[in-house]
C-alpha positions, -999 to +999 in steps of 0.1 A: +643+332+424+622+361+429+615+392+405+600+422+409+584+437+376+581+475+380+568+500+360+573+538+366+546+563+365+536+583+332+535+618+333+508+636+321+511+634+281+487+636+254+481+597+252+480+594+288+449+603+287+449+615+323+418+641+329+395+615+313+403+585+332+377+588+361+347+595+333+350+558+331+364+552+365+401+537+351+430+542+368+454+538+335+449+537+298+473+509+288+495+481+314+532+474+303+530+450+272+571+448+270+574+440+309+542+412+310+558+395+280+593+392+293+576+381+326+563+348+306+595+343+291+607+334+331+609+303+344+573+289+356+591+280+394+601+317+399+581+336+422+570+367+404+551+400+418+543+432+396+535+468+399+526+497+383+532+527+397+498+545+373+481+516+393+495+520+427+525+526+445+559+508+449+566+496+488+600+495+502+589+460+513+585+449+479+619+456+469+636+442+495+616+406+487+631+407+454+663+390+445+663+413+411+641+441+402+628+443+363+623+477+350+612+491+318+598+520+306+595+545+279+618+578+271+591+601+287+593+578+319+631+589+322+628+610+357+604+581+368+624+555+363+656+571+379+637+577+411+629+541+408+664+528+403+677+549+430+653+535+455+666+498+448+697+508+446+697+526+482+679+491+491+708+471+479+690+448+452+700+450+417+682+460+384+678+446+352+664+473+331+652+468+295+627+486+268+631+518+247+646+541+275+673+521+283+682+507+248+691+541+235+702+556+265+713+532+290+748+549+294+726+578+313+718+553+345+746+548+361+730+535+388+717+505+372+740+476+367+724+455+340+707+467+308+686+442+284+691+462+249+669+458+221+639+427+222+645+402+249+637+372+230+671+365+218+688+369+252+662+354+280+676+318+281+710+339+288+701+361+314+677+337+328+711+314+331+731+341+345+705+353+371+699+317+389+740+316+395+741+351+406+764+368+377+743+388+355+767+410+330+762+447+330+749+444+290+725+418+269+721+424+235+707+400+211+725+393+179+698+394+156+662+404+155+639+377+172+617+354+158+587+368+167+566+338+161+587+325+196+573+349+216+547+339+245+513+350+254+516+382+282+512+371+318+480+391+321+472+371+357+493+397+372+476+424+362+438+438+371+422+443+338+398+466+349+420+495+360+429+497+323+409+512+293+425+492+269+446+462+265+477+462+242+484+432+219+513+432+194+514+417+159+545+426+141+573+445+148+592+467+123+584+494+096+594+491+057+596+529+060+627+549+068+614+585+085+641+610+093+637+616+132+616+581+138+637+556+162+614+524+149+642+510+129+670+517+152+651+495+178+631+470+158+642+471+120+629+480+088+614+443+078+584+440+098+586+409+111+552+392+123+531+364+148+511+341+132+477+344+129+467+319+156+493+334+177+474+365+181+443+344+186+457+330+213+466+366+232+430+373+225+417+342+243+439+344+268+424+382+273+389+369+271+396+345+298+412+373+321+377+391+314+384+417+288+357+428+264+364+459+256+392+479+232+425+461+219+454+486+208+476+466+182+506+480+192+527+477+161+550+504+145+531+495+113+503+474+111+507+473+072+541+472+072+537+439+057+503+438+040+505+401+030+505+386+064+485+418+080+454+405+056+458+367+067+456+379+102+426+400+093+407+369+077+413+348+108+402+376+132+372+376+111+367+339+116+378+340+155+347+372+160+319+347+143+331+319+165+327+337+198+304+365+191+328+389+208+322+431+211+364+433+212+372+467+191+400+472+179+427+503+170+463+504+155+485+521+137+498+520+102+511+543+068+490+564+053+490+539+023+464+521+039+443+541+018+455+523-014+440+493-005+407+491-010+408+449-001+426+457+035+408+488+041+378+466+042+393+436+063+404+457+089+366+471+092+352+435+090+372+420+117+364+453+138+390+478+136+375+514+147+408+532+147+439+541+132+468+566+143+485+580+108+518+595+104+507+626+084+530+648+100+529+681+075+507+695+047+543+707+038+558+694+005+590+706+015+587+694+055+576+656+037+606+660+016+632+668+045+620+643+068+621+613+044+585+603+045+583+594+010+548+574+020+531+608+023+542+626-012+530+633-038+495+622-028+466+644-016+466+633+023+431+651+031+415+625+004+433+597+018+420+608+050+388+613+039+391+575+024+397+562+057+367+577+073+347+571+047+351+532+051+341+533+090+377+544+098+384+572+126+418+585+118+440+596+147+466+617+133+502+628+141+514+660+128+550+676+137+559+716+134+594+726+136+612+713+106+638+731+092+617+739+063+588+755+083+584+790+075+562+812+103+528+799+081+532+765+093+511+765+124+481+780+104+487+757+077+487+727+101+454+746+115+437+745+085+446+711+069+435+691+107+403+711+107+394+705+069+402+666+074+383+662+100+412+649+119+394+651+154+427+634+173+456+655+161+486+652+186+510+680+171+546+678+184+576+697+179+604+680+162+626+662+183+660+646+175+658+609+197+686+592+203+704+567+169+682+582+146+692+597+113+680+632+121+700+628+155+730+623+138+726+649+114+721+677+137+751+662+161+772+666+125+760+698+118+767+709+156+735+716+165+720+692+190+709+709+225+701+683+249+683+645+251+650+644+241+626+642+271+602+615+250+563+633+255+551+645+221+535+674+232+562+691+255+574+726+246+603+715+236+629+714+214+665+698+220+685+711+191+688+745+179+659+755+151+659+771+118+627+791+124+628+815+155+634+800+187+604+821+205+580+821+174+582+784+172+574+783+204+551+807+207+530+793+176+533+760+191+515+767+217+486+784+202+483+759+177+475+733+203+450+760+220+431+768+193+427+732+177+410+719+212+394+750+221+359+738+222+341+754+196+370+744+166+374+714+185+335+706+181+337+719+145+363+694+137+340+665+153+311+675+129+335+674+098+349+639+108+311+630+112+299+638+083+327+621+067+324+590+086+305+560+076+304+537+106+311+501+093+317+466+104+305+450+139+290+468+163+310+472+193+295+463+233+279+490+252+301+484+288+292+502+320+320+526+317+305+541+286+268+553+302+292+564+331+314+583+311+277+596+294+266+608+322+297+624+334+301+645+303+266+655+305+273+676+337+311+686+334+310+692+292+269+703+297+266+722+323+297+737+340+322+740+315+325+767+286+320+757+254+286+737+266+268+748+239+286+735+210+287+701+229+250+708+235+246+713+197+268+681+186+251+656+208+218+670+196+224+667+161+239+639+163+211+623+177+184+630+155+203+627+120+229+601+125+219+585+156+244+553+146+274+579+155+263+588+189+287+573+207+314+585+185+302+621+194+301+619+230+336+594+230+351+625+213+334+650+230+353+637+264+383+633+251+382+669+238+384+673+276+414+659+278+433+675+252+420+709+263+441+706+296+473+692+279+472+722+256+467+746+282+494+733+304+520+741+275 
């Protein structure tokens, strides 16, 4: 049997990370995790080839070696993946086509006959059957959520490592947490269920021995969700660093009740953690209230924040606008609150209703849903029809992203996280991609772009009183670049 694993091309978005890619001379910030896993669940005699369209382009050839074509892909990857499908389909070879996109909104491809729904674990050895004797049904579903602790190590042989910036590893899936408009639980449950320890190990070996050194995302929905086992992982990945001396970072994402506990706080900084992505959504009692994130109230979520960075902690931060609670002060509230907390990463999104979610349904019961969600975070877009002004939410929208990565708020932001910051833990490898980026930003960000004397100022400073957060600076200071362009294009 032969399969063809493809998957479609990102957009532009705010974590595609785009206009910084050839500072460090990558062609795409993270491969397929979903698609590389199901590809070791396949049996070992079937002949399997892979692309990636952010790598390089998908040959008619190619298709027609396949005797199936495997597609995944993410809601944003929507028009991408359609083109994809259509191709085969004009080809005459079949798809099987799994991963968010299609397990909420497979009934919008009609030109795909078979859909994997939900994790593939619990219906592989099924469609694996069905495939060799050439009768694969239109729908797989799996009964129950997988075992987790079954699930093998990515075939990252079929990838290039190098064209990536960083390599994806997964830990648990699920999230305790029940969040109005977040689609976690709809696809992978509320009880995080998790690998063991020397499972994840064992994905970190087997990157090692593909010749990664650099950054590991842990992909979970929430790294805490279940603090028990996310400490015992902690302790071993402690263990696992002394043993082999490795310069692997890592950054995930979890609750903002990270900041609770002081004992996991400091694990994930031991075993090298430099990272985390926060829901903190609003400064809005009322907006926290509406959208069910009970994690986030009654507590002061700058001081959290502040926690964070304060134990060696960068905190990435999501933030929505939009809510039906948001009165025309939200976008300078959001303003102030990212600025004071020194949240340099703040993707700001409007509220979206995605498919099966609880705030989906509501707004279909109340008659006010629009159209589908297109999946990027920072499109201006709304699909349902808003409480505040349709035009002044937009309008604010929009020059809230402008003015929090214009460069001289967007450098004053770095020098509040900075002082905040205490770096902690291991220190991290110094790869050739970093003095390239260096010396990329010192032209583009130095010289020739406006706002070169605020990263002149930052860099500078940074030198000579904190010299340990350098490369924090000038990291930030290039992916300010970034950011700038996504908030322009809006």
């Amino acid at each position: 049997m032969k399969i063809l694993l493809v998957y479609p091309r990102t957009p532009a978005t705010f974590w595609s990370f785009q206009h910084v890619l050839p500072f460090v001379a990558k062609r795409a910030a993270f491969p397929p995790l979903g698609l590389l896993t199901v590809a070791a669940m396949l049996p070992a005699d079937w002949e399997l080839q892979f692309v990636d369209h952010n790598i390089g382009s998908l040959a008619d050839a190619q298709i027609l070696w396949a005797d199936y074509v495997f597609l995944s892909g993410m809601i944003v990857h929507r028009e991408a993946a359609r083109e994809v499908a259509r191709r085969c389909a004009s080809l005459g070879r079949a798809v099987v086509a799994g991963g968010p996109l299609f397990t909420t909104g497979h009934a919008d491809f009609p030109e795909i006959p078979h859909f994997v729904c939900g994790e593939a674990e619990g219906v592989m050895e099924e469609l694996v059957a069905d495939l060799a004797r050439g009768a694969p049904r239109a729908i797989y579903r799996s009964a129950a959520w997988p075992d987790v602790r079954a699930t093998p190590v990515p075939r990252w042989d079929l990838v290039r490592v190098r064209d990536y910036v960083t390599m994806p590893v997964q830990f648990s899936r699920g999230c305790p947490f029940e969040c109005e408009f977040c689609d976690i639980v709809v696809m992978n449950g509320r009880v995080p269920r998790t690998k063991t320890p020397a499972q994840v190990v064992r994905e970190l070996e087997a990157l090692r021995a593909a010749g990664w050194r650099d950054r590991v995302f842990i992909v979970d929905d929430n790294f805490i969700g279940n603090r028990k086992r996310a400490k015992e992982l902690l302790r071993e990945l402690i263990l696992w660093r002394e043993r082999c001396a490795s310069g692997i970072g890592f950054l995930t994402e979890a609750s903002v009740n990270l900041a609770d506990d002081a004992e996991l706080l400091g694990l994930m900084v031991r075993a090298g953690f430099k990272k985390v992505f926060l829901g903190l959504e609003t400064p809005s009692p009322e907006g926290l209230a509406e959208c069910g994130k009970q994690q986030n109230r009654s507590r002061d979520l700058k001081e959290a924040t502040r926690i964070l960075q304060g134990a060696g902690l960068e905190v990435m931060g999501g933030f929505i606008v939009g809510f039906d609670s948001d009165g025309e002060d939200i976008f300078q509230r959001q303003f102030e609150f990212i600025q004071r907390s020194g949240v340099v990463t703040a993707m700001v999104g409007l509220l979206n209703a995605l498919p099966q979610t609880a705030l989906y349904a509501r707004l279909a019961r109340e008659g006010r849903l629009l159209a589908e969600s297109c999946g990027n975070n920072t499109a201006a877009a709304v699909n349902f029809v808003t409480r505040l002004d349709r035009d002044i939410l937009m309008q604010g929208y929009r020059e809230l992203m402008r003015r929090l990565y214009e460069p001289r708020d967007y450098y004053r932001r770095i020098r509040t996280f900075l002082a905040a910051y205490r770096p902690q833990g291991p220190r991290l490898r110094l790869s050739w991609a970093d003095v390239r980026a260096f010396a990329a930003s010192l032209w583009l960000l130095g010289v020739w772009q406006r706002g070169r004397f605020a990263y002149w100022r930052l860099l500078t400073a940074t030198l000579f009183t904190s010299p340990r957060k350098f490369g924090v600076a000038v990291e930030l200071a290039i992916l300010g670049h970034h950011f700038r362009k996504v908030a322009r294009g809006l």
